[in-house]
N, C-alpha and C positions, 0 to 999 in steps of 0.2 A: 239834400244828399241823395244822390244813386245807388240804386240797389250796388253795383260794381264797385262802388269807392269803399277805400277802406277805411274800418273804425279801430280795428286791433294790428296795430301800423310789426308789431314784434311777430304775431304768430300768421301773420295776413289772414285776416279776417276779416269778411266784408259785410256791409249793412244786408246785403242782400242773404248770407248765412244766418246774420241773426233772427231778423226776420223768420225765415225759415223754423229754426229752432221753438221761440218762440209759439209759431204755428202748431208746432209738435209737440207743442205743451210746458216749454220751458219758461218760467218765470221769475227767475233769481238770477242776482248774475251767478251761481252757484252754478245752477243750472244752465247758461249759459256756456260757461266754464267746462263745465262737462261734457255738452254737446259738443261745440264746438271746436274747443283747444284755445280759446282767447284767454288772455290776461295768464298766459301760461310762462310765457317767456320771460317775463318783467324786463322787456329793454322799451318800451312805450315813450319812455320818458325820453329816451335819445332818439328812435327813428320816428316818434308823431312828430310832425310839423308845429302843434297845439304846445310843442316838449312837457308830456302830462301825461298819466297815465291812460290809458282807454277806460278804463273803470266807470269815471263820470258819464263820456261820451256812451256806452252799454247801458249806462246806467237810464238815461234818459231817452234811449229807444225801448226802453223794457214799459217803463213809463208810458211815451209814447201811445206804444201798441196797446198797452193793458186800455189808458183812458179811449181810445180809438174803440177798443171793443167792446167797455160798457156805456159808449155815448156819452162820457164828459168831455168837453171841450172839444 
């Protein structure tokens, strides 16, 4: 996935923002949520293409990056 592509299809929000956030110190999607404005909207379900929440999809670039930064996997 492209930093450009979106993961939060309702508040458009893109891999490359999470990322970001993240960097900034955000680790929950809570925090996520906060920084950014994703998963704000609840329409995911109808404008993702996935028809699913962004949640999961956050979910596992938070994951991602956290294992990326302590050298698992």
């Amino acid at each position: 996935m492209e930093d450009h592509e979106l993961v939060c299809y309702c508040d458009r929000v893109s891999k490359g923002e999470i990322i970001t956030a993240l960097e900034q110190g955000a680790r929950t999607l809570s925090d996520i949520k906060r920084m950014t404005g994703a998963c704000s909207s609840c329409r995911c379900k109808e404008l993702n293409p996935k028809g699913r929440c962004c949640s999961q999809d956050i979910a596992l670039l938070i994951k991602e990056y956290l294992d990326a930064k302590t050298g698992l996997c």
